[in-house]
C-alpha positions as CSV (number, residue, x, y, z in Angstrom):
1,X,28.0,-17.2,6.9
2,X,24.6,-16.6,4.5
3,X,23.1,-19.7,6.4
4,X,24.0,-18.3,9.5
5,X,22.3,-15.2,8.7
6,X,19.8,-16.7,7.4
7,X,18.7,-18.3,10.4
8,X,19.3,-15.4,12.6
9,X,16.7,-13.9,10.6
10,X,14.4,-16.7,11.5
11,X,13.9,-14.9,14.9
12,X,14.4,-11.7,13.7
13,X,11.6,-12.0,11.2
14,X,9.1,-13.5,12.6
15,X,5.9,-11.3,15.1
16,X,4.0,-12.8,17.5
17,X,0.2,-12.3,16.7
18,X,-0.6,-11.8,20.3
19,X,-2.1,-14.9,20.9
20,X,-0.5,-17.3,23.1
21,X,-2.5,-20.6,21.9
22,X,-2.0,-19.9,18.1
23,X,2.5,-18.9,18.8
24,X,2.7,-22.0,20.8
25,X,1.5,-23.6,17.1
26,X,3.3,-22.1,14.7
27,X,6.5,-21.4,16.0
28,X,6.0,-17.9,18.2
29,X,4.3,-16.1,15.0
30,X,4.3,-15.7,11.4
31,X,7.3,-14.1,9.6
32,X,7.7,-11.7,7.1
33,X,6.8,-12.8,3.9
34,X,4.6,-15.6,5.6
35,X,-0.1,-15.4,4.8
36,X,-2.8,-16.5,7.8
37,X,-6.1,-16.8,6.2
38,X,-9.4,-16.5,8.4
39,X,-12.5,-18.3,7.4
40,X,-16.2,-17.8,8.6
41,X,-19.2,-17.5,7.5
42,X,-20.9,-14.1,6.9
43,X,-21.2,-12.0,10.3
44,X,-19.1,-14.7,12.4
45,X,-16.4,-12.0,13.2
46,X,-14.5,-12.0,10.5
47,X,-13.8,-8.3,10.4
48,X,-13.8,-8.2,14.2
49,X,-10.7,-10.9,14.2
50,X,-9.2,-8.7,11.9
51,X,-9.0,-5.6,13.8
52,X,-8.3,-7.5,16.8
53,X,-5.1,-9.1,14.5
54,X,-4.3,-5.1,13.8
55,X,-4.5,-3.8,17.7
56,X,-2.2,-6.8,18.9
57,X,0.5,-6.0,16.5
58,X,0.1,-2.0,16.8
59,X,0.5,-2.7,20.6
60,X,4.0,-4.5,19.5
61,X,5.4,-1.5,17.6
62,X,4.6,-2.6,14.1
63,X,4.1,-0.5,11.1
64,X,0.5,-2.2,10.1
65,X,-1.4,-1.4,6.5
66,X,-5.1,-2.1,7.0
67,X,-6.9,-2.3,3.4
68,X,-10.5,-2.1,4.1
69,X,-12.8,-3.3,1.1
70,X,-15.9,-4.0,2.9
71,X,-17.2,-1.8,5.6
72,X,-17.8,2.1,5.0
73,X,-14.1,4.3,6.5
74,X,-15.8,5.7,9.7
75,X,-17.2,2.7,11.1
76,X,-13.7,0.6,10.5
77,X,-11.5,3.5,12.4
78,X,-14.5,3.2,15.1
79,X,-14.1,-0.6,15.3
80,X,-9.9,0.0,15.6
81,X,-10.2,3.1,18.2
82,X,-12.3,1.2,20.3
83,X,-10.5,-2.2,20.7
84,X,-6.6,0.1,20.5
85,X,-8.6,1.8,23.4
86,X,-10.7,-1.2,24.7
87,X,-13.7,1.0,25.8
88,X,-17.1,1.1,24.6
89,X,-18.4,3.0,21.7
90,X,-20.3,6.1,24.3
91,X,-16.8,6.4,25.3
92,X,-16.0,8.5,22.2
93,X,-19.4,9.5,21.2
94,X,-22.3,10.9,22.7
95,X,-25.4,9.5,22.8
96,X,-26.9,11.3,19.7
97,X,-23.7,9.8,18.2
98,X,-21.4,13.1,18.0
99,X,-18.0,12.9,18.7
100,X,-16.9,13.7,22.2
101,X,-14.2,16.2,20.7
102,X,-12.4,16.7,24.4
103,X,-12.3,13.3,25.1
104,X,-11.0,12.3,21.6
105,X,-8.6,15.2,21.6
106,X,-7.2,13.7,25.1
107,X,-6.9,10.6,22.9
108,X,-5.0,11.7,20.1
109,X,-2.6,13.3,22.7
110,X,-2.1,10.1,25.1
111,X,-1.4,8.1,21.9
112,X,2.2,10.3,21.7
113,X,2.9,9.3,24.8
114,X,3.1,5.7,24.3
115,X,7.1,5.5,22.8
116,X,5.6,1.6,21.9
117,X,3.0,2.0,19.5
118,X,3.8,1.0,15.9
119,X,1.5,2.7,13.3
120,X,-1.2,2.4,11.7
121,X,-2.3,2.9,8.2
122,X,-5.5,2.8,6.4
123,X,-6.9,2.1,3.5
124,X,-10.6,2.5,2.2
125,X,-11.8,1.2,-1.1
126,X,-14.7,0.2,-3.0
127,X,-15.4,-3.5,-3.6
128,X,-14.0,-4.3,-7.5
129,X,-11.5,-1.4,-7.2
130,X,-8.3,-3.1,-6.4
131,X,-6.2,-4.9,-8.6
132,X,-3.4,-6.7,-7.6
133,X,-1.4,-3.6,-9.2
134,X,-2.9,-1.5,-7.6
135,X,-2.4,-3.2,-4.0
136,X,1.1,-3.4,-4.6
137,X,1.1,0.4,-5.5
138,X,-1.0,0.9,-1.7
139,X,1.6,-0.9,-0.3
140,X,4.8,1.0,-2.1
141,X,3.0,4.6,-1.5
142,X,2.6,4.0,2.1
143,X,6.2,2.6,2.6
144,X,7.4,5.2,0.6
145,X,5.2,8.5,1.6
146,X,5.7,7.6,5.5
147,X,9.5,6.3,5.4
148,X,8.5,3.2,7.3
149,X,8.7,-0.5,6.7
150,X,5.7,-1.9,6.7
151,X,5.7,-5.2,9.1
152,X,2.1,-6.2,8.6
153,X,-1.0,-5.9,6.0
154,X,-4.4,-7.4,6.6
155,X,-6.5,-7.1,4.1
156,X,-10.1,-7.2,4.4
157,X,-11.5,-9.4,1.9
158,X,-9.2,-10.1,-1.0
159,X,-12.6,-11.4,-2.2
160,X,-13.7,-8.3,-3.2
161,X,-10.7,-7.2,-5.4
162,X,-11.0,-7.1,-8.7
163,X,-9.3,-10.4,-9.9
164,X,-7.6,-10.1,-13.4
165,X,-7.2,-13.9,-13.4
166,X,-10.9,-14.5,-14.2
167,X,-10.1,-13.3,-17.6
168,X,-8.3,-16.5,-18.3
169,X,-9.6,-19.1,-16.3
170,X,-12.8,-20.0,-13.7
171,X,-13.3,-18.4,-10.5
172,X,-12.6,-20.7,-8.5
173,X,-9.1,-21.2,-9.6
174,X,-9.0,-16.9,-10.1
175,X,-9.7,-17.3,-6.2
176,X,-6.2,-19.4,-5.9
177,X,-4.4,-17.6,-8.3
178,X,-5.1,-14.0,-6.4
179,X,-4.0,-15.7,-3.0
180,X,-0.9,-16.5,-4.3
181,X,-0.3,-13.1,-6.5
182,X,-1.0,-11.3,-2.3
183,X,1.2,-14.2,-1.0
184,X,3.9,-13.3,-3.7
185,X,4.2,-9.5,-2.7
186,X,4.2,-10.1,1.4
187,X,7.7,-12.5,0.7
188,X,8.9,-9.0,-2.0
189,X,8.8,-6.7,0.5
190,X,8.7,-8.5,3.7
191,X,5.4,-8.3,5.7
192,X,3.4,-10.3,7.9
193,X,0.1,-10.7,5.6
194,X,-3.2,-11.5,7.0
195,X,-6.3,-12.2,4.7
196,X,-10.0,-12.9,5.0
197,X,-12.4,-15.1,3.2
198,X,-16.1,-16.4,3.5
199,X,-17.4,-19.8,3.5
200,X,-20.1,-21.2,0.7
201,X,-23.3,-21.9,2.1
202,X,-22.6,-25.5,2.3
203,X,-20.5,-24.4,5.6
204,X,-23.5,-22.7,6.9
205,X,-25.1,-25.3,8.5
206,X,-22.0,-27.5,9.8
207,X,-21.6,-28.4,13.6
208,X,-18.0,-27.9,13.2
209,X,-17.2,-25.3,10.6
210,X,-14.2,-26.1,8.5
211,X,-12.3,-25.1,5.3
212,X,-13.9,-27.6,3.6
213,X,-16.7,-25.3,2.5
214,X,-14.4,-22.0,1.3
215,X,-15.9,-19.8,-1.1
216,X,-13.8,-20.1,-4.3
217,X,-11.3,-22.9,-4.2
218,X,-8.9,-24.4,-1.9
219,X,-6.1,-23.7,-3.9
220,X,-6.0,-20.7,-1.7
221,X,-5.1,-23.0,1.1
222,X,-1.9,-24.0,-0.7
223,X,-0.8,-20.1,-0.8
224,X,-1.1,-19.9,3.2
225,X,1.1,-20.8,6.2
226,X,-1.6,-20.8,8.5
227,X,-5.9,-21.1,8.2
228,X,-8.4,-21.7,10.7
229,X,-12.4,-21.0,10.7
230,X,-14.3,-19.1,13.0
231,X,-16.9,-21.4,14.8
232,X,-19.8,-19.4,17.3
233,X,-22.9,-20.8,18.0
234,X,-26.1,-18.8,19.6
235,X,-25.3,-19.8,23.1
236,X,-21.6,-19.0,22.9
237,X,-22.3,-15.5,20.9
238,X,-24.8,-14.5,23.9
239,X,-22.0,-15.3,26.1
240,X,-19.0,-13.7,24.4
241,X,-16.8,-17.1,23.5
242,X,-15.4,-17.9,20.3
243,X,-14.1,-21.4,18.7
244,X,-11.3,-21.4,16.2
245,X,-10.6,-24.6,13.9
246,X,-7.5,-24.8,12.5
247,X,-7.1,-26.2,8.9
248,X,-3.8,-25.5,8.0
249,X,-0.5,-25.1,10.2
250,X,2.5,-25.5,7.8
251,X,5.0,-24.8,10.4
252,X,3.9,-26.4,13.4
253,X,7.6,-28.4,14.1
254,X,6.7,-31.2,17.1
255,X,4.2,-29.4,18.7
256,X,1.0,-31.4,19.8
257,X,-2.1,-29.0,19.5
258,X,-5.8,-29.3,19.7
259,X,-7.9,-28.6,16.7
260,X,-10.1,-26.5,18.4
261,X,-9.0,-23.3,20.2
262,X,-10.8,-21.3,22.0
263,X,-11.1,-17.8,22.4
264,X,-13.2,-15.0,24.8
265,X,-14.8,-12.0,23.1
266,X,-15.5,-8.8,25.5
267,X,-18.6,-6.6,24.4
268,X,-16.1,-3.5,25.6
269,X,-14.2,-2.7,22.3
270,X,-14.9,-5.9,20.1
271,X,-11.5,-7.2,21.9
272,X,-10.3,-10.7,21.4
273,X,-8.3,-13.0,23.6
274,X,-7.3,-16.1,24.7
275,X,-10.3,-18.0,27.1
276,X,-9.0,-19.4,30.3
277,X,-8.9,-23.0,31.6
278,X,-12.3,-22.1,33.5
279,X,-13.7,-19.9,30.2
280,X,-12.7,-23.0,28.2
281,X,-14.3,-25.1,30.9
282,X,-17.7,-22.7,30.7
283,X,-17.7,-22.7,26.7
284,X,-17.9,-26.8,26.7
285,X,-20.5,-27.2,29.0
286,X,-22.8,-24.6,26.6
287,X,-21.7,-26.7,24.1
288,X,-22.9,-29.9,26.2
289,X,-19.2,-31.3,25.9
290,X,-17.7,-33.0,29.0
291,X,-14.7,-30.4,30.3
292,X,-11.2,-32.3,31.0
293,X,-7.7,-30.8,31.7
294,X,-6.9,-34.0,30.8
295,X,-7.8,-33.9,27.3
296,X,-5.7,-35.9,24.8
297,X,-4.1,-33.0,21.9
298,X,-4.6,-33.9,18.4
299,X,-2.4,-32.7,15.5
């Protein structure tokens, strides 16, 4: 009876992250208790996959924690209103920059509305502020102070907590240790966990950017279910595409997958989805790569 349970929970447990192309990887989604990692180098899109990552699962009806290390509080809600909404910035503020107060009262108000929404929680600090104590305390105080259970925390970067394992050890294998200490409290109290870190410069010049060059160590690869880079040339940035590499996939079953996935970016509300056959098609002939839907699938 406990393994039958156990594998109803399988289902039970485990979110889609709103993209099609990663589900049909890893299974339909991660689970509770389950990391995702996203490398890039600096201003790839790291933050903007992030908040995309936070909108889709919002959109499902999850309770989502969004710890916010890096960017100043105003600008993050911005980034999250817009793509939630999927309108451009002068659609809340006026040129000058004020706040449209009518318009984002009408916001606040349509939000009710939608029975579907899940919430969303926020949570600014300063970079070398948070301890792994004190993210577990985030996490118990919002569970606890709202009544909710959380389904989903991305944190954005755990790179810029302060690490109480450099005390004993070097940084890169602090890096590791941390990863696994974040990975440890997602399986305790049962969320979705989604985490960010940067590439060395050694990645910076890469056709193909891979988590060969992460910043730290790749022990943190050993404390994640699933990692992939951010890839985005000139050309592809000018026309709103995205390429995804996937390092790591430790659930992928039989599936067949490509490497590479690729991804459309619209300029309305930093939003994030899934390129078409003909978007893919577009993509590889900026990259001067010969389009086939006939393309063999690696693993």
């Amino acid at each position: 009876e406990r393994k039958k349970e156990l594998y109803q929970n399988m289902i039970q447990s485990r979110f889609s992250t709103g993209f099609n192309s990663i589900d049909a990887i890893i299974d339909g989604g991660l689970a509770r208790g389950e990391l995702a990692m996203v490398l890039a180098p600096s201003g790839v899109g790291k933050s903007s996959w992030a908040v995309q990552q936070t909108t889709n699962y919002v959109k499902k009806g999850m309770n989502v924690l969004y710890v916010a290390l890096e960017e100043k509080l105003d600008r993050m809600l911005l980034k999250l209103e817009q793509n939630l909404l999927g309108v451009k910035k002068n659609f809340i503020l006026n040129p000058e920059g004020t706040l449209k107060d009518d318009v984002y009262d009408q916001v606040q108000e349509a939000y009710k509305t939608v029975p579907t929404l899940g919430n969303l929680y926020v949570s600014k600090h300063s970079p070398q502020e948070v301890t792994i104590t004190m993210l577990e305390q985030i996490i118990i105080n919002t569970s606890v102070r709202k009544g909710i259970q959380l389904d989903a925390v991305i944190i954005d970067y755990p790179d810029l907590m302060r690490n109480h394992h450099l005390k004993y050890g070097s940084e890169s294998d602090a890096g590791g240790k941390l990863y696994e200490d974040i990975r440890a409290l997602s399986q305790k109290y049962g969320f979705v966990c989604w985490v960010l870190s940067q590439l060395n410069r050694t990645g910076y010049g890469q056709d193909i950017r891979t988590a060969e060059s992460i910043e730290g160590s790749k022990r943190k690869l050993n404390a994640v279910e699933l990692a992939f880079t951010l890839n985005q040339k000139k050309e592809e940035k000018q026309e709103g595409f995205l390429r995804v590499h996937l390092d790591k996939v430790r659930y992928s079953g039989d599936a067949h997958y490509d490497t590479i996935q690729y991804f459309k970016v619209s300029p309305d509300g930093y939003t994030i989805r899934d390129a078409t056959p003909e978007e893919i098609a577009y993509d590889k002939s900026l990259l001067g790569e010969q389009y086939s839907k006939d393309e063999p699938s690696s693993y």
